[in-house]
C-alpha positions in Angstrom: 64.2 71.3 106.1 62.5 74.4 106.5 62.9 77.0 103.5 62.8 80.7 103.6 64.0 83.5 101.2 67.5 84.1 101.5 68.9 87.6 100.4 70.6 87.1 96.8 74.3 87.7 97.7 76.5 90.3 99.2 76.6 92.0 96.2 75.2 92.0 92.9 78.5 91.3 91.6 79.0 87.9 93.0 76.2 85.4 92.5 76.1 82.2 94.4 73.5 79.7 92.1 74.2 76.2 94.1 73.3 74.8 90.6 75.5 76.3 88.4 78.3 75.6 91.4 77.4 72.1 91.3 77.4 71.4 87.5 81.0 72.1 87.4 82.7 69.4 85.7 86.4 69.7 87.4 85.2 71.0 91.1 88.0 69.7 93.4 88.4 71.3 96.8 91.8 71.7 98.8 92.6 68.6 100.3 95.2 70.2 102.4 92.6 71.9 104.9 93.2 70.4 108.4 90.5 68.3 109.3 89.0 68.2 105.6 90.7 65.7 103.8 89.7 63.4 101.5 89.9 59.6 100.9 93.1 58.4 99.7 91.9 56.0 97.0 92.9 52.4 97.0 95.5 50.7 94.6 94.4 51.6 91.1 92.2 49.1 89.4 93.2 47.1 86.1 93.4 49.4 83.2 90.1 49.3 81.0 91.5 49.0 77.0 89.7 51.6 74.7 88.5 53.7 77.9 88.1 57.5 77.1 85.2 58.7 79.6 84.1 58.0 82.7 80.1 59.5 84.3 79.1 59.1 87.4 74.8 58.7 87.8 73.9 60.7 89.8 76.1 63.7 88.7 74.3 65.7 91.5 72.8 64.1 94.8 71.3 65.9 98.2 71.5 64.5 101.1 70.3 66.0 104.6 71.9 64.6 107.7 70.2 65.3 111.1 72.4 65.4 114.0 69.9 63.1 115.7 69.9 60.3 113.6 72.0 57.9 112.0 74.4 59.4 109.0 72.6 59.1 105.4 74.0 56.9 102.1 74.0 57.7 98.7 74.6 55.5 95.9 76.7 56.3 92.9 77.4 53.9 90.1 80.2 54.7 87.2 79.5 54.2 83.4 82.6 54.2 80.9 82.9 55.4 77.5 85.0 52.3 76.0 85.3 52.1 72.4 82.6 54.8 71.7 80.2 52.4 73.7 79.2 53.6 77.2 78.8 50.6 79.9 78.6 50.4 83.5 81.9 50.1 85.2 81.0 50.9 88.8 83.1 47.6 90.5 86.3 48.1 87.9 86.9 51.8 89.0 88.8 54.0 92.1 86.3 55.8 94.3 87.5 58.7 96.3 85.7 61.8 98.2 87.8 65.2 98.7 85.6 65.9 102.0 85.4 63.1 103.9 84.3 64.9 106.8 81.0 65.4 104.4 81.0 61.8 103.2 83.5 59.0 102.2 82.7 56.1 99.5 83.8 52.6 99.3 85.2 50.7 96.7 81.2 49.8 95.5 80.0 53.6 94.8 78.6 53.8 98.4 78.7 57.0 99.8 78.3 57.5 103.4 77.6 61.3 104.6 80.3 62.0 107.6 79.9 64.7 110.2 79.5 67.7 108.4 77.1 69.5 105.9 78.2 70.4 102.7 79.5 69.4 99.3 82.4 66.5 98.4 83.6 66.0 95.0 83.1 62.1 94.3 85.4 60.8 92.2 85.7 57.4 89.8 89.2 56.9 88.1 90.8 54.2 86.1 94.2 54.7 85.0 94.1 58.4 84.0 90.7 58.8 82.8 88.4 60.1 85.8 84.7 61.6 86.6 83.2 63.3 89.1 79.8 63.6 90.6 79.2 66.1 93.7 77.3 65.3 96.8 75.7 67.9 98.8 75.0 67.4 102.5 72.8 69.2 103.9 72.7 69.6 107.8 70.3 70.3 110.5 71.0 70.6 114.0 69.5 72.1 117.3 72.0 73.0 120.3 71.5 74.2 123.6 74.2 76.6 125.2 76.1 75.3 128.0 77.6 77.2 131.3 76.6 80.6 131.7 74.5 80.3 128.8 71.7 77.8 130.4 71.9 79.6 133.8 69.1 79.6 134.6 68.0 75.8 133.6 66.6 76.1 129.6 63.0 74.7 129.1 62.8 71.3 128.4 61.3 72.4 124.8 62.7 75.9 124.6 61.8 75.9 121.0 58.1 75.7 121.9 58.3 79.0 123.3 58.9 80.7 120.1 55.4 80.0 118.7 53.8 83.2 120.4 52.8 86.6 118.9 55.5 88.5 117.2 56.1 92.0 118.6 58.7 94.2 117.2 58.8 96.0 120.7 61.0 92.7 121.6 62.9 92.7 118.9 66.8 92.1 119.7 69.3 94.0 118.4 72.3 92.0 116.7 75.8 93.6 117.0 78.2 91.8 116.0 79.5 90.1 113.9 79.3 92.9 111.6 76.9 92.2 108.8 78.3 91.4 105.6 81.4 89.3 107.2 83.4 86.6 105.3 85.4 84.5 107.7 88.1 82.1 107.0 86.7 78.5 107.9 89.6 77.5 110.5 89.2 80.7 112.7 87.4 80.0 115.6 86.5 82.1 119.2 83.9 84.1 116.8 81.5 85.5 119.1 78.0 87.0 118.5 76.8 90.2 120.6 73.2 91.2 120.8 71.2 93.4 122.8 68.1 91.7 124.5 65.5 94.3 122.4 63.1 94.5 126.2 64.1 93.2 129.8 60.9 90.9 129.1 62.7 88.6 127.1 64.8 85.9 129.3 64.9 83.0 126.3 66.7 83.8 122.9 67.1 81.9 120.0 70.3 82.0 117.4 69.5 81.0 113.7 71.9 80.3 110.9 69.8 79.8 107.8 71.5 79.4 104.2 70.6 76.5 101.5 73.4 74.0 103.3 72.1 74.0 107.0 69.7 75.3 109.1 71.4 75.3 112.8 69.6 76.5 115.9 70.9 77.8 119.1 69.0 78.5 122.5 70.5 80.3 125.2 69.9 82.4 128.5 71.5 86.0 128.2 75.1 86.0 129.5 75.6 89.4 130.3 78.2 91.7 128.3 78.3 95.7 128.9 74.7 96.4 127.9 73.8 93.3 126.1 74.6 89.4 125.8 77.1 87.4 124.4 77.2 83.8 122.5 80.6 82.3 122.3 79.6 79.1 120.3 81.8 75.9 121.0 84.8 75.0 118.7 82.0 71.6 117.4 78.9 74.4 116.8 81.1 76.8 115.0 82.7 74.0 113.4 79.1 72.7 112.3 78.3 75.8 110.6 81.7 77.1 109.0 82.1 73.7 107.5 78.6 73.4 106.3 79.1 77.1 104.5 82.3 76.7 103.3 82.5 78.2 99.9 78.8 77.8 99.0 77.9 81.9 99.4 75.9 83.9 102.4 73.7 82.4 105.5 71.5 84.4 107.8 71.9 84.8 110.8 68.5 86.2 113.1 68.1 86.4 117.3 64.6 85.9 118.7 63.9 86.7 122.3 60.8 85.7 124.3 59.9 84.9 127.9 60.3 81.5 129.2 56.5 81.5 129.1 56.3 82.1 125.5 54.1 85.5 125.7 55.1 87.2 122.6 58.3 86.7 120.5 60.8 89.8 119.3 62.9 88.8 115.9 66.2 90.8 115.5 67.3 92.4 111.6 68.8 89.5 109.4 72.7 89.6 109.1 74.6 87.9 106.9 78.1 86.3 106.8 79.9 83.9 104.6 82.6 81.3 104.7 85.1 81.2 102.2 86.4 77.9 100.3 89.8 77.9 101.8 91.0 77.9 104.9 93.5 80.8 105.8 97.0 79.8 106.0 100.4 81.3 107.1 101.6 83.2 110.4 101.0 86.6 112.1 102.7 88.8 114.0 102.0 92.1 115.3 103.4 94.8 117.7 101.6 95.2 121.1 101.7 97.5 124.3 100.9 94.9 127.0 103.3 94.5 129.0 106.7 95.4 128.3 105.6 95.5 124.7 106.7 92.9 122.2 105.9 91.5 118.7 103.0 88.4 119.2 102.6 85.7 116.9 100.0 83.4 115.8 99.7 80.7 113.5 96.2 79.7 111.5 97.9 76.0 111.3 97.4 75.9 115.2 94.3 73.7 116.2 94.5 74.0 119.6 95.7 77.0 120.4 93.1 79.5 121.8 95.6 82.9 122.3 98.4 84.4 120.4 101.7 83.8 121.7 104.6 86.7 122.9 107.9 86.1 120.7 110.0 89.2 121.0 109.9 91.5 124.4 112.5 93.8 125.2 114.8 90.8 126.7 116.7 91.6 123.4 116.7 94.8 123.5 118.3 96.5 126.8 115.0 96.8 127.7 114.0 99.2 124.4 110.3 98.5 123.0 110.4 96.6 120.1 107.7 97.6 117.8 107.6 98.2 113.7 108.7 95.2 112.0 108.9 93.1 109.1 109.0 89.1 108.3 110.7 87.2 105.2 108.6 85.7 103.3 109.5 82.1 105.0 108.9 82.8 108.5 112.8 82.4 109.1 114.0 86.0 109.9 112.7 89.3 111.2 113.9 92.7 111.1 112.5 95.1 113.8 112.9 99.0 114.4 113.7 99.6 118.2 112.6 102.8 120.3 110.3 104.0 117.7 110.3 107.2 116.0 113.9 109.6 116.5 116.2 106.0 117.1 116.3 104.2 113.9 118.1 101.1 116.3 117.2 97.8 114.0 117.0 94.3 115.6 117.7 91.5 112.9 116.1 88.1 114.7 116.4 84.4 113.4 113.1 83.4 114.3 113.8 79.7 114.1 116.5 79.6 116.9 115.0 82.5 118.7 118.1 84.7 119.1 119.6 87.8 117.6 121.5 87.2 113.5 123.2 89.9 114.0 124.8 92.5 116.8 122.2 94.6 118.3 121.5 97.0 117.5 122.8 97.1 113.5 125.2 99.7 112.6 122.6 101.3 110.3 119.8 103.1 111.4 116.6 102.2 109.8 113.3 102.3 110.1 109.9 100.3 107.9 111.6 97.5 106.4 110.8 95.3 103.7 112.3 91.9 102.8 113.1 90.8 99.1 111.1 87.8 98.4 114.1 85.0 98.6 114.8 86.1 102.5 118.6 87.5 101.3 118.0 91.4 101.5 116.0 93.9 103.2 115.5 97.5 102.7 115.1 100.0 104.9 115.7 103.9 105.2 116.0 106.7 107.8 115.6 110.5 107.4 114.4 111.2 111.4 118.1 112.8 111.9 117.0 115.4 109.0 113.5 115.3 108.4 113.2 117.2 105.2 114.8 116.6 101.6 115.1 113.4 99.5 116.4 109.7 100.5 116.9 106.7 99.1 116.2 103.1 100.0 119.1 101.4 101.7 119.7 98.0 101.0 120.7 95.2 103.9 122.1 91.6 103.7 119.2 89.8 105.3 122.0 87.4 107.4 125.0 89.7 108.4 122.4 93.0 108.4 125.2 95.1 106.5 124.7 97.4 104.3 124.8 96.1 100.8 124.2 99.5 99.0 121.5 101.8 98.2 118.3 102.3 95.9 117.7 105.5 94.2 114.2 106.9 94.0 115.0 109.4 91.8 115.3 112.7 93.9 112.3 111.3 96.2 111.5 111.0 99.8 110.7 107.1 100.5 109.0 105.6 103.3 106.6 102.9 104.2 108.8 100.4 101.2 106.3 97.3 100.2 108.8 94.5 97.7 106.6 92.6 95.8 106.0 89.1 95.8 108.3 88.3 92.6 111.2 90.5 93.6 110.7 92.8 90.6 108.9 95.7 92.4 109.5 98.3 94.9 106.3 100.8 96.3 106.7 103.0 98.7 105.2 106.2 100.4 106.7 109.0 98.4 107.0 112.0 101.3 106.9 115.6 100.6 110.9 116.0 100.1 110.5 120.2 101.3 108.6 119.1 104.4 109.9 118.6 108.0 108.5 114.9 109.1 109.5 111.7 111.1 109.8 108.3 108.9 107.4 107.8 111.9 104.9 110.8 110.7 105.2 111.8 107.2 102.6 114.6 105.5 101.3 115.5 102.4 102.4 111.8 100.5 101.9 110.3 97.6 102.9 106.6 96.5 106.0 105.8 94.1 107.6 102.8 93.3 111.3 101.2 91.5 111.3 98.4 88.8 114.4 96.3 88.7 115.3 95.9 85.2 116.6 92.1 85.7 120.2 93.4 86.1 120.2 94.8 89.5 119.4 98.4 87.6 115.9 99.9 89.4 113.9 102.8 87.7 111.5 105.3 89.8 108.1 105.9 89.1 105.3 108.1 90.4 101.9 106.1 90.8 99.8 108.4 93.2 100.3 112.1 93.1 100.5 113.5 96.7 96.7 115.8 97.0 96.3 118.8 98.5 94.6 118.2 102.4 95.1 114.8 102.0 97.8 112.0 103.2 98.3 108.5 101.2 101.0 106.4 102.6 101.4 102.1 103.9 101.2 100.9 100.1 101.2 97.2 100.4 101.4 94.6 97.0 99.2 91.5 97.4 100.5 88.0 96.9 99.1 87.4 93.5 102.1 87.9 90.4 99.7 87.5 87.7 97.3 90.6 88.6 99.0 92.6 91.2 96.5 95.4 93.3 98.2 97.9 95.7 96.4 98.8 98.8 97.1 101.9 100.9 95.8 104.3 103.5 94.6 107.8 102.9 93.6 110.5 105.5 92.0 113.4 105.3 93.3 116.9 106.8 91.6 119.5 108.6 90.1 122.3 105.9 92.8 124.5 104.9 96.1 122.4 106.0 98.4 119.8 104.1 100.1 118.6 107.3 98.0 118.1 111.0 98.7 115.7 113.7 95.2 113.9 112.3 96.7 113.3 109.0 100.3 112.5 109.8 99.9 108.7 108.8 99.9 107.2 112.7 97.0 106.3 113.4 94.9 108.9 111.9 91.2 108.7 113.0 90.1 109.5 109.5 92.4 107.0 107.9 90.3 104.7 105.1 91.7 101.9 102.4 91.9 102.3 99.3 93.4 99.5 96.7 94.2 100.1 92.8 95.7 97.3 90.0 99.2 98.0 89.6 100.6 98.9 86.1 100.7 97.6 83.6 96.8 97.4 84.6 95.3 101.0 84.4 95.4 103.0 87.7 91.6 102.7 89.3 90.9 103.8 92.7 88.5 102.0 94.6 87.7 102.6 98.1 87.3 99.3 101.0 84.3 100.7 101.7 82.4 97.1 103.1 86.0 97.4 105.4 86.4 100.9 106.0 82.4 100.8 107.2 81.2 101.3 111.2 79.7 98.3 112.5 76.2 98.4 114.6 79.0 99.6 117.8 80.1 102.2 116.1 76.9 104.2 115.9 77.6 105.7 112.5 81.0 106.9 112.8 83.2 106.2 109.8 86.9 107.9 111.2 87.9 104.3 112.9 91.8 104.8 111.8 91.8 101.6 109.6 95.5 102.2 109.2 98.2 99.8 108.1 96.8 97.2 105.8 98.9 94.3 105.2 98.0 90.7 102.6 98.1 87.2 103.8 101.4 85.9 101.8 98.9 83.3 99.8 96.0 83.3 97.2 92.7 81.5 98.2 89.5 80.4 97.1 86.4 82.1 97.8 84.0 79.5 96.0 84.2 77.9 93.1 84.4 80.8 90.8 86.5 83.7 92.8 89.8 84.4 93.9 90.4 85.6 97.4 92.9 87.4 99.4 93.1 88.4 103.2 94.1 91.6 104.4 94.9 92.6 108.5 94.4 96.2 109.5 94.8 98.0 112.7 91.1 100.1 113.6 90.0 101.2 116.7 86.1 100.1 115.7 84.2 99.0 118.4 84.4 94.9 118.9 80.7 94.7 119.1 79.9 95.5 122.8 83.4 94.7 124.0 85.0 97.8 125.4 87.8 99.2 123.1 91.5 99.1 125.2 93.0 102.0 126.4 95.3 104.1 124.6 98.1 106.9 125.7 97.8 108.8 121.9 96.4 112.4 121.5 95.1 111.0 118.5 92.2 108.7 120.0 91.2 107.6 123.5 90.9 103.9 122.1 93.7 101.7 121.2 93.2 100.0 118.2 92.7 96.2 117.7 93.7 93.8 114.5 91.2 93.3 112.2 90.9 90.6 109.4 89.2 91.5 105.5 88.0 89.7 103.2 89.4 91.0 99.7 88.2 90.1 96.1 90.2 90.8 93.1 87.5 89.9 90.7 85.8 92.8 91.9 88.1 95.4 91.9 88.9 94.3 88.3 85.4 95.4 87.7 85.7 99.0 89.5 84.0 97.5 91.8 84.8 97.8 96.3 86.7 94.5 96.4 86.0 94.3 99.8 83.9 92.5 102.6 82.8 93.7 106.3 85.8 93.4 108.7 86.2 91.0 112.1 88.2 91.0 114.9 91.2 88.4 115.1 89.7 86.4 118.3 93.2 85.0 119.8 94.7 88.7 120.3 94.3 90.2 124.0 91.7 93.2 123.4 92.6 94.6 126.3 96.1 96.4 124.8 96.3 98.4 121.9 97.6 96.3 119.0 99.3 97.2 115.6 100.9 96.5 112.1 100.2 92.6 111.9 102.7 91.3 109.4 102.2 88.1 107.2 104.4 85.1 106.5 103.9 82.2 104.8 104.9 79.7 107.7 105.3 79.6 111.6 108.9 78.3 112.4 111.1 77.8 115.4 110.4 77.9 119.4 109.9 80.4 121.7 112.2 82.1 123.4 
C-alpha cells in the first residue's frame, strides 16, 4: 500500500501511535455495535490443571485485504504457562474474534480477514485464564461513482489520468465535511462538497488516506449550487468508517483533471476521524415544516434513511408543539405548547402514542427537565410576570400534577438541566429585577440545587451573570463520575446588558462553552473546534450555536479516551447546501441540528474538549430545526 505522511493528530493532546494502541494487553471492543460482532466461541475446552497464562504468537499481525482478491489468513498459535512451564496449547484452547466483520478464527488459530479493514481482538481462553493477540486489516479499495456521478461514462482507467502535471490553478476546493470532523461510525448519508478549482477539470478523484486503508473514488461532477457533490453509498462509507474506527485521523484530498489527463489540480488535505463506538440512543427535535411537530430518529435504525414526525398539532387543537423534554427511557415526553406567553404543557406516553394526561396540564410551564428514574419533572413559568424571583415547580411524571416546588434561594430559574444521578439541579439563573419571557431571558448567569439525600435541595451560584453578556441552556453530561456543564453565552451590543441579539433565542453570536462541575474546580473552556465557521461560512464565527444538549451514554473514542456527543442548533452553512428559510428578525437562515464530538480528557486538561461539527444527515434541511433532545432508547409506534 502506498505510504504518505499523515498529519500527527487533531491535536497535540491526543496522540494516535498504532503501536502503543496495539500492545494493549486487555483491548476488547464493543461487541454490541450492529453489524460488528464477534464470534461467539464454541463450548469451552477441557480445563488445563496448573494453567495460569495463556500468549498468543503473533501478539501483533497485519494483514492487507484488497477488495479484488480473495480475503487474507493469518495464523495464530496459543502457548500456556502450566506449572511455571510455557507449552503450546493452540488445539486445547477457545478462539474468538470481537470483529468478525475484520476477521473470524476457527477452532485451529486460523484467522480469516472478513469484509472490513481494521483491527479484531483475537482471543484464546481455557476455563478463565485467556490471551489476546490483535489483528490489523488493512484495506484497499478503488470505486467508481454510480448514477449521476459517471454521467458522462468514466474512462475505462480513470486513474491513469491523474499521472499529468500538477497545477495549483486546478486545484479543487473541498467544503465539506468540515475539516477536523469526528463522526460516529453508524451515521451514514455523509456527503462531501467540493468546488471543481477550474471548469477545465471534468474527472475528480476522492482519496481517504490513514494507516488502516487507502480508498479511492472517481467521479464526474454532480452539480450542487456552485460546486459538486459526492454522496458515497451506504457499502463505501461503510468501507471507510469501519476501517477507521477508533484508530485516529485519515485524510481526505480531491484531485481534478480533464478526461485527457492534461494537468492535475490537488485540493488542501482535510481530515476526519471515526470514533470506537458507535452512537446509541434516540433524538428528537422541534421543527417548522409543516404544521410543526417534534421528529425523531433512532441511531439503532439500519435502514432508515429520514427522520420520522411523532408529535404534530393533532394533539394539540391545532397549537405548535415545540420545546420539549424526554425521560431518560424513551417512555414519556413533556412538551410546552404555543411557545413563549402560554406556558400550555403536553405530557405524551411515547410508547402508546397518546396524551398521559389531560391536555393541556393545569400548570403552566415552560423548559422542562425529567428526574432521572422517569417519576418527576420540573418545570417553571414567570411569562405572566416577567420580572422578580421563581422557583422550580415540581410534576408527577404520570398524572402531570404538581407535586411541590424547589426553592432557588431568591433566584430567577430557567433553562433547569437534572443530572444524570438525580442529585443535581442547573439551571439559567435570570436577572430577578429584569422584565423577560422564560422564552427570552437577559443578563443570566447559571445556578444550580443539590438534594441532600432527603428530599432537602440547597442553591448555589456557579456562573456569575457579566456585564454585556448572556449565559443560559446549561446542560450536565451523562458521565456521574466527572460531570462537565456545557452552556451557551452571547455577547451584547457595546454598552447594553439586554438586546434582542443576546436574549438567549437564537442569538447570532451565541458560542459553547463547557466547565467541570464542583466538586472539580470551575475552568471555562470554550468549543472552539465546534463553535468554528466551516469553508461555507467564509469566516464568520456568529452561527447561533445555541442549545447544546449530550447523548444520554458514555463512548469510546479509541482505546485510550472517553467520548461524549453533543447536538446543537447553528445556522452554519451545510457545505454548499442552501441554509432553510427562517421568519426570525434574528437571522435570515433557519438553523439546522448539528452533531459534536466532545472529549472529557481534554477539558480535564484546560484544554477545547471539542471537535469540528456535522450536520445530522436524516433531518429535512429545508425547515428550520431546533433543541434536539437525547434518550437513551426509541420506544413505541407512531401515531
Amino acid at each position: 500500500m502506498k505510504t504518505e505522511d499523515l498529519i500527527p493528530s487533531f491535536r497535540a493532546r491526543s496522540l494516535f501511535l498504532l503501536a502503543p494502541l496495539l500492545s494493549l494487553a486487555a483491548c476488547t471492543f464493543n461487541a454490541e455495535r450492529p453489524g460488528d460482532g464477534g464470534t461467539t466461541p464454541p463450548p469451552g475446552p477441557t480445563p488445563i490443571a496448573g494453567l495460569t497464562a495463556i500468549r498468543i504468537d503473533p501478539a501483533n499481525a497485519t494483514v492487507t485485504l484488497d477488495l479484488t482478491k480473495a480475503p487474507p489468513t493469518q495464523k495464530f498459535d496459543a502457548y500456556g504457562t502450566i506449572n511455571g512451564h510455557e507449552q503450546k496449547i493452540t488445539d486445547r484452547v477457545s478462539w474468538s474474534s470481537d470483529r468478525s466483520i475484520v476477521a473470524t478464527v476457527d477452532k485451529t488459530g486460523l484467522a480469516t480477514v472478513g469484509t472490513s479493514g481494521g483491527i479484531a481482538t483475537i482471543t484464546a481462553r481455557n476455563g478463565n485464564i485467556g490471551g489476546n493477540a490483535h489483528l490489523t486489516v488493512q484495506l484497499t479499495g478503488v470505486f467508481t461513482a454510480e448514477g449521476a456521478g459517471a454521467m458522462p461514462a468514466l474512462p475505462a482507467n480513470p486513474g491513469s489520468k491523474f499521472n499529468g502535471t500538477a497545477d495549483t490553478s486546478r486545484a479543487p476546493e473541498l467544503v465539506y465535511p468540515n475539516d477536523h470532523v469526528l463522526f460516529p461510525p453508524n451515521v451514514f448519508g455523509v456527503e462531501v462538497h467540493y468546488r471543481k478549482g477550474s471548469n477545465s477539470n471534468t474527472l475528480f478523484e476522492l482519496h481517504f488516506k490513514s494507516t488502516m486503508g487507502d480508498f479511492t473514488v472517481y467521479t464526474r461532477c454532480v452539480q450542487l449550487a456552485d460546486g459538486c457533490l459526492y454522496a458515497p453509498s451506504r457499502q463505501v462509507w461503510s468501507y471507510i468508517a469501519e476501517t477507521n474506527r477508533g484508530t485516529g485521523p485519515l485524510q481526505l484530498t480531491v484531485r481534478g483533471t480533464d478526461d485527457n489527463g492534461t494537468a492535475v489540480g490537488k485540493s488542501a488535505t482535510f481530515t476526519m476521524q471515526f470514533s470506537k463506538d458507535d452512537v446509541r440512543g434516540g433524538l428528537y427535535y422541534w421543527t417548522t415544516s409543516g404544521d410543526t411537530g417534534i421528529m425523531r430518529w433512532n441511531f439503532g435504525n439500519t435502514t432508515a434513511t429520514t427522520a420520522e414526525r411523532f408529535i404534530g398539532t393533532q394533539f394539540t387543537n391545532g397549537t405548535c408543539v415545540g420545546c420539549h423534554a424526554l425521560s431518560r427511557d424513551g417512555t414519556k415526553i413533556v412538551a410546552s405548547v404555543g411557545g413563549q406567553n402560554s406556558g400550555k404543557v403536553l405530557l405524551f406516553d411515547v410508547a402508546n402514542a397518546k396524551p398521559l394526561a389531560n391536555y393541556p396540564l393545569a400548570q403552566l410551564s415552560q423548559f422542562e427537565a425529567w428526574d432521572p428514574t422517569g417519576k418527576r419533572f420540573v418545570g417553571l413559568y414567570t411569562d405572566d410576570k416577567k420580572t422578580g424571583p421563581s422557583d422550580l415547580i415540581t410534576f408527577d411524571g404520570t398524572t402531570g400534577m404538581v407535586t411541590g416546588k424547589i426553592s432557588v434561594g431568591g433566584r430567577r430559574a430557567d433553562h433547569p438541566d437534572w443530572s444524570a444521578d438525580g442529585k443535581r439541579i442547573v439551571f439559567t439563573s435570570v436577572d430577578t429585577a429584569g422584565s423577560y419571557t422564560d422564552q427570552r431571558p437577559g443578563k443570566s448567569g447559571i445556578s444550580y440545587v443539590d438534594d441532600d439525600g432527603t428530599g432537602n435541595w440547597t442553591a448555589h451560584d456557579l456562573l456569575p451573570a457579566v456585564a454585556g453578556k448572556n449565559r443560559y441552556y446549561p446542560a450536565i453530561s451523562p458521565d456521574t463520575s466527572f460531570p462537565v456543564m456545557v452552556f451557551n453565552e452571547s455577547t451584547c451590543p457595546s454598552g447594553n446588558n439586554y438586546d434582542i441579539t443576546c436574549d438567549a433565542d437564537s442569538d447570532p453570536s451565541a458560542k459553547m462553552w463547557a466547565t467541570p462541575l464542583p466538586p472539580a474546580a470551575t475552568k471555562l473552556v470554550e468549543l472552539a473546534a465546534a463553535d468554528g465557521p466551516g469553508v461555507a461560512d467564509k469566516g464568520t464565527t456568529n452561527l447561533t450555536n445555541s442549545f447544546p444538549k449530550w447523548a444520554p451514554f458514555t463512548f469510546a473514542l479509541d482505546e485510550q479516551h472517553t467520548l461524549l456527543w453533543l447536538t446543537v442548533s447553528s445556522i452554519r452553512q451545510y457545505g454548499l447546501r442552501p441554509p432553510p428559510s427562517n421568519s426570525s428578525s434574528e437571522s435570515a437562515s433557519g438553523t439546522l441540528i448539528w452533531m459534536v464530538g466532545f472529549d472529557p480528557q481534554a477539558l480535564s486538561n484546560g484544554l477545547d474538549p471539542s471537535f469540528a461539527a456535522f450536520a445530522l444527515p436524516f433531518q429535512d434541511i429545508t425547515t428550520s430545526n431546533h433543541i434536539a433532545q437525547w434518550t437513551q432508547e426509541v420506544v413505541g409506534i407512531i401515531p
